[in-house]
C-alpha positions as CSV (number, residue, x, y, z in Angstrom):
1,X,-16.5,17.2,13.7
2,X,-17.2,19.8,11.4
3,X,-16.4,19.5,7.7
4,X,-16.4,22.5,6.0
5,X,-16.1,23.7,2.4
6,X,-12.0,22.4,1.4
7,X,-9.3,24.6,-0.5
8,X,-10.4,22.6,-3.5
9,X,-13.4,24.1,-4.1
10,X,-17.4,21.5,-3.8
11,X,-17.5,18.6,-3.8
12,X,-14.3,18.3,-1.3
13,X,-15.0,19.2,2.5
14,X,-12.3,19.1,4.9
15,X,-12.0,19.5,8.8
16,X,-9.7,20.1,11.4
17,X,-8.4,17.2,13.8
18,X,-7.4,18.5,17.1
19,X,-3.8,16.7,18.1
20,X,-2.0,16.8,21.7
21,X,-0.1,19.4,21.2
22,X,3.8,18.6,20.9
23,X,7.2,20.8,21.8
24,X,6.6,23.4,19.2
25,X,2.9,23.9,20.0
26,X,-0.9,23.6,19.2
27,X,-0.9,21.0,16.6
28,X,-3.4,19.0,14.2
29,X,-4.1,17.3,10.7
30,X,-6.6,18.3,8.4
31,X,-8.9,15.2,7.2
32,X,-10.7,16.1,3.5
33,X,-13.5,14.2,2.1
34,X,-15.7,13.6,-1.0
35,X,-18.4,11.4,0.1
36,X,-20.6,9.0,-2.4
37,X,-24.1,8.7,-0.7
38,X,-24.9,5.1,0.9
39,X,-21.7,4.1,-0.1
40,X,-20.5,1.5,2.6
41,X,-17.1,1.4,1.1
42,X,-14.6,4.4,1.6
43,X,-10.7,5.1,0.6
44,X,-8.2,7.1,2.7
45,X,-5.1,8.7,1.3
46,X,-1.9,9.7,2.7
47,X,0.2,11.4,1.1
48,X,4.4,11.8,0.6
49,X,6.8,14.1,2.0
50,X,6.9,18.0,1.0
51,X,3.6,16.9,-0.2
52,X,-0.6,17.8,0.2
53,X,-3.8,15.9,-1.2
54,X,-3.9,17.7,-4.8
55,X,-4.7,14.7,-6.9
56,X,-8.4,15.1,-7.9
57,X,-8.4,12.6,-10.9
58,X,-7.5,9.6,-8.1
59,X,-10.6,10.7,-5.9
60,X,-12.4,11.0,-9.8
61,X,-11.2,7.6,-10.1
62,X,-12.3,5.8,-6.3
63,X,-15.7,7.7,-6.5
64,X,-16.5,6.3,-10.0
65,X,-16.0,3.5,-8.5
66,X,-18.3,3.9,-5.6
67,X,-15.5,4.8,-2.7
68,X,-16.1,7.9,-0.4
69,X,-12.6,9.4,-1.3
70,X,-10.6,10.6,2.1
71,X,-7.6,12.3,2.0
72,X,-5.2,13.2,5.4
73,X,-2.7,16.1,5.6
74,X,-0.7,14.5,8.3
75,X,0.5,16.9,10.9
76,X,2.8,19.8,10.0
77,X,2.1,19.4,6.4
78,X,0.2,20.9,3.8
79,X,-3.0,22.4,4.7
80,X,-2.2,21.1,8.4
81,X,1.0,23.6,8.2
82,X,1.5,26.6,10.9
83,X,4.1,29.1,11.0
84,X,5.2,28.0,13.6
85,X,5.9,24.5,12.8
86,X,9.4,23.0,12.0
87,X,7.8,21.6,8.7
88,X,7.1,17.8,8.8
89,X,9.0,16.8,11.5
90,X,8.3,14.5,14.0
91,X,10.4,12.7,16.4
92,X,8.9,9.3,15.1
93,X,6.5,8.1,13.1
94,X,4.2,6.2,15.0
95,X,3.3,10.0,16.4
96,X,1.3,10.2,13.5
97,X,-1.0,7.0,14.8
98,X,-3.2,9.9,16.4
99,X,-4.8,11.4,13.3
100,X,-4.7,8.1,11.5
101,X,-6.8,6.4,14.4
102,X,-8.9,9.6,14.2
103,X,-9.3,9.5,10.5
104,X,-10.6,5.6,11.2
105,X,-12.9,6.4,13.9
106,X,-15.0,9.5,11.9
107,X,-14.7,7.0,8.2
108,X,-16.0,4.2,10.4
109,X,-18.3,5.4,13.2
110,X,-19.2,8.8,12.4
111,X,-19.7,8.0,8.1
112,X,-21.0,4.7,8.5
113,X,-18.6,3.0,6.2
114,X,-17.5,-0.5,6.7
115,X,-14.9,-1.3,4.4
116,X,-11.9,0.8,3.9
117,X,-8.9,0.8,1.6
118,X,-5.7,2.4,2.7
119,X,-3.5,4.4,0.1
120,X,-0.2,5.7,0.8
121,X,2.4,7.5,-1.1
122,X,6.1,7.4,-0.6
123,X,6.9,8.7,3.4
124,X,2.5,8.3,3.5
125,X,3.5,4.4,2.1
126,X,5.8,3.8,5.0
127,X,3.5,5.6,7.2
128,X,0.6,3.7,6.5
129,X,2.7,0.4,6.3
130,X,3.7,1.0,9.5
131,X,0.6,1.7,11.0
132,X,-1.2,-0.9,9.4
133,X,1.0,-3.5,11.1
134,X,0.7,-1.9,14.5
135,X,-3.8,-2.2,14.1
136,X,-2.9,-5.5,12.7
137,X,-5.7,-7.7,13.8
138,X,-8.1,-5.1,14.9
139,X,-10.1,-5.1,11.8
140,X,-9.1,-1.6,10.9
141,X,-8.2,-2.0,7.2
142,X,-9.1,-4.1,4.6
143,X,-7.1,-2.9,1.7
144,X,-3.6,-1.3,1.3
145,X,-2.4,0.3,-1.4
146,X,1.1,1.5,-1.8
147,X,2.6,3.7,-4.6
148,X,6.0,3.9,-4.6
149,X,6.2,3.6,-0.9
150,X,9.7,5.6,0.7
151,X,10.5,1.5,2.1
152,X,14.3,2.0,2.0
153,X,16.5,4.9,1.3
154,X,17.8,6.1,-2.3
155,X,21.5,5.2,-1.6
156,X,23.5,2.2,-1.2
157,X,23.1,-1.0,1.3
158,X,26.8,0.6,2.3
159,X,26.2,4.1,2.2
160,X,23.0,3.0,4.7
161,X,25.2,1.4,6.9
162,X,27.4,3.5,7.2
163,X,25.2,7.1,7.8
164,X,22.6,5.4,10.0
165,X,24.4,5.4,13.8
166,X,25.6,8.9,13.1
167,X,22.1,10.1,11.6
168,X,20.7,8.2,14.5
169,X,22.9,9.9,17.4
170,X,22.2,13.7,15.1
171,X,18.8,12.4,15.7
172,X,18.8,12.2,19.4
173,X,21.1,14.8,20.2
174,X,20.2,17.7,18.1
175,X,16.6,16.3,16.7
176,X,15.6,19.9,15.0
177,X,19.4,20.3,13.2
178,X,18.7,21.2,9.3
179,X,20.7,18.8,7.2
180,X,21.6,19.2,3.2
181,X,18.5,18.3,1.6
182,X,18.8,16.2,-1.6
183,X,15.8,16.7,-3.1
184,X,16.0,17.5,-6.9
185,X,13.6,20.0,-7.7
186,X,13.0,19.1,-11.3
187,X,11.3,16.6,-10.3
188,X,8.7,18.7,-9.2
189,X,9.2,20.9,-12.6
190,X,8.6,18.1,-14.1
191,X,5.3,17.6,-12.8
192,X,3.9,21.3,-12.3
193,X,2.1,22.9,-15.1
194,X,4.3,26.4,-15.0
195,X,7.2,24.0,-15.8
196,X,7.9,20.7,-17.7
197,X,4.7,19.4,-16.2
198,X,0.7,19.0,-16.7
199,X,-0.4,19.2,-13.2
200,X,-1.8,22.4,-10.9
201,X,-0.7,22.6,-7.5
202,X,0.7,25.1,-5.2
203,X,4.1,25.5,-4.8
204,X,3.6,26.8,-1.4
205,X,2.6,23.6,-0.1
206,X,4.8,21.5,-2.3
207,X,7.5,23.6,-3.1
208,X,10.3,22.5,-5.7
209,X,13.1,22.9,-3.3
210,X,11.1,21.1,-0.5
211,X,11.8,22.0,3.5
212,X,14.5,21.5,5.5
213,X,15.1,18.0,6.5
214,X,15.6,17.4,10.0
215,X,17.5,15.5,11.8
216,X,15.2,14.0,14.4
217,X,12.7,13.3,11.2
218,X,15.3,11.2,9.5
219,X,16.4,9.2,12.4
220,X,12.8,8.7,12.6
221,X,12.3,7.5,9.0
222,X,15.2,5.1,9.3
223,X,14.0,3.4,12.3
224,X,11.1,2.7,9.9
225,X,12.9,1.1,7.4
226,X,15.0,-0.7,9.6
227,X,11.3,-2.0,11.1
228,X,10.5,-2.8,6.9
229,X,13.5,-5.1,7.1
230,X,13.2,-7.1,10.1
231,X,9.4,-7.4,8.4
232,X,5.7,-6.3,9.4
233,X,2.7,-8.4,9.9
234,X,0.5,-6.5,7.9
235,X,-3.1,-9.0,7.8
236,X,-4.8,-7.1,4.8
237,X,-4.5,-7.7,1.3
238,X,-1.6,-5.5,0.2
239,X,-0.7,-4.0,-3.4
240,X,2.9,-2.1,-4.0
241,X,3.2,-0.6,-7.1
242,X,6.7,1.2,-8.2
243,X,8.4,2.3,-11.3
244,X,10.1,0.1,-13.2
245,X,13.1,2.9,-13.2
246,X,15.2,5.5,-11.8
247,X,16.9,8.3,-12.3
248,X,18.6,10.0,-9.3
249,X,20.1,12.7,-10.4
250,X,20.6,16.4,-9.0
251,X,20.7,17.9,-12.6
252,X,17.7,17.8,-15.0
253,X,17.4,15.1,-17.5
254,X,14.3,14.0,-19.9
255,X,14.0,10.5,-17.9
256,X,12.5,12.5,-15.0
257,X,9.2,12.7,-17.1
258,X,9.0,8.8,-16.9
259,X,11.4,7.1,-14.3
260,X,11.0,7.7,-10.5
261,X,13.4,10.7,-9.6
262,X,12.8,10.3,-5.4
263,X,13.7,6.7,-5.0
264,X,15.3,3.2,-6.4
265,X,12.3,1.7,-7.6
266,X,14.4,-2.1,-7.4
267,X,14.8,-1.4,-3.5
268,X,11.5,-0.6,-2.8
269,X,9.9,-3.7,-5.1
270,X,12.8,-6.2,-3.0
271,X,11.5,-5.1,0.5
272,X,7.8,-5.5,-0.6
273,X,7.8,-9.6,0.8
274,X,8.7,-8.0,4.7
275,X,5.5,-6.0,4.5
276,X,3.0,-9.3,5.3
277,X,1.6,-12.6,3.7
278,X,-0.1,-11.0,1.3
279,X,1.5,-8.6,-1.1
280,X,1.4,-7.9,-4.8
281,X,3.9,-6.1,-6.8
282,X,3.5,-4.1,-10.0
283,X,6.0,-2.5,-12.0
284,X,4.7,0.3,-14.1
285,X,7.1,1.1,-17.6
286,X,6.9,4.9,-17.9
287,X,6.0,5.7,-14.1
288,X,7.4,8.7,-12.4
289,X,7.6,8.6,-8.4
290,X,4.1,9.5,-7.8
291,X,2.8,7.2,-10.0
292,X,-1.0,8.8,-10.1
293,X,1.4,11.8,-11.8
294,X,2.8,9.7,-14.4
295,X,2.1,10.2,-18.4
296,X,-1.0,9.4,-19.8
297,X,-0.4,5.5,-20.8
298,X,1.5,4.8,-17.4
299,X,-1.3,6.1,-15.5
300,X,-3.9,4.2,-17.5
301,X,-1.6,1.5,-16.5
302,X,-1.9,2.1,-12.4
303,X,-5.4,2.5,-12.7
304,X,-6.3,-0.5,-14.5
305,X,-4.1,-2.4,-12.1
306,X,-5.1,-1.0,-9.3
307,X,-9.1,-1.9,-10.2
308,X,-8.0,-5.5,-11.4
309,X,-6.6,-6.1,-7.9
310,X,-9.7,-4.8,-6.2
311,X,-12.0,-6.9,-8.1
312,X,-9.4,-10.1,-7.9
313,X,-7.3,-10.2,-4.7
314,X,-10.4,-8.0,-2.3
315,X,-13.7,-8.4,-3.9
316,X,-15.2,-7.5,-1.1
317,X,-14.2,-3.8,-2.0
318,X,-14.9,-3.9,-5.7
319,X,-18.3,-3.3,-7.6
């Protein structure tokens, strides 16, 4: 495997995972690291949809803290993205099992590190939820952490009951169809730098409009969720952070700068008892959907969380 120099400039490498190649083609993730030397301990991030590793303050964060940082563009996604890709669609999500186990295996085997914390956000939270329950008992992962995982849709216990079977049939029947997509995209002006926002990133990867969503991929996402609610039997320590509000709106409004603009915050926090034994939840006042993303105080606020839970619920990951 051969890391070389990533888009983000020294210290970051990143590498190309080879995938078995799917209706559309050649396929494969991209796995980027920054490694702390004769560390044993080591974090791997997934990301959300429309969405690429960017966030260089969280790796600032693990390594000051003595975690190799990991990041994985799944498939068909950021840096992982050809032209001649449907952009992040897959027919299910457990396709994406083959770069995780990858991931593992070069963290693990090829690093040398042997203790690793999982950290998903949004569709990378239900991704790595899901995938941690599948490995459960394999001694995989010690540590999960979830920001603001994509655990239920945005709409309505009716308005979910009632879209599912023909979202589901679309989803069998005409998997690559382009639906509406709802995705506001002041929320991303209200993170980028050229907007509303403080943060660099490139629009080509995480564009404000997003991509087409597919049919096939949300059939996909909602056999996920439906999997969330029946419950998962994830046997790591496990902490969920969300927002402690939304605002779901199509229009701009100033509560996008500190409520989460993707998804209902309540929903996701509810579910977070079906995810396994042993699950903390955290509400963070001011937090926007990516919660690393937030203002100044509510970031402070996920950080120092997110260390007290290392130190007190795994110790075995913190110091």
């Amino acid at each position: 495997m051969e890391f070389r120099e990533d888009i983000l400039g020294a210290p970051y490498e990143a590498a190309e995972l080879p995938l078995t190649p799917d209706d559309e083609g050649a396929v494969s993730a991209t796995l980027v690291r920054r490694l702390v030397p004769g560390s044993e301990k080591a974090v791997l991030y997934l990301h959300g949809y429309t969405d690429y590793f960017f966030q260089t303050h969280l790796a600032d964060h693990f390594v000051r803290a003595g975690f190799s940082f990991y990041a994985l563009d799944l498939r068909k996604y950021g840096r992982s993205l050809r032209p001649h890709h449907s952009p992040n669609f897959v027919r299910d999500l457990s396709a994406y099992d083959e770069e995780l186990d990858e991931a593992v295996r070069i963290i693990r085997e090829q690093d040398g590190h042997t203790r690793l914390l999982v950290n998903g956000h949004s569709t990378g939270g239900l991704v790595a939820a899901l995938w941690a329950s599948r490995r459960a008992g394999q001694g995989l992962v010690d540590g999960l952490f979830l920001n603001s995982p994509f655990l239920s849709m945005p709409t309505s216990p009716a308005m979910r009951a009632l879209g599912a079977p023909a979202v589901g049939a679309l989803g069998r029947l005409a998997a690559t169809r382009k639906l509406p997509a709802p995705l506001n995209p002041h929320y991303v002006h209200s993170l980028h730098r050229d907007h509303r926002g403080d943060w660099d990133f490139d629009l080509t990867l995480k564009p404000a409009e997003g991509f087409p969503l597919y049919a096939g991929w949300l059939a996909a996402i909602q056999r996920g969720h439906r999997q969330v609610r029946r419950g998962l039997h994830i046997d790591c320590p496990v902490l969920l952070m969300a927002s402690t509000a939304s605002t779901i709106t199509g229009k701009w409004d100033p509560a996008l700068m500190h409520t989460d603009a993707i998804l209902r915050a309540d929903d996701i926090a509810a579910l977070a008892p079906r995810l396994g034994r042993h699950v903390t939840t955290v509400r963070i006042d001011g937090g926007v959907h990516d919660l690393v993303l937030s203002g100044p105080a509510a970031r402070t606020q996920v950080f120092s969380e997110l260390d007290r839970w290392i130190g007190t619920y795994f110790p075995a990951l913190a110091g």
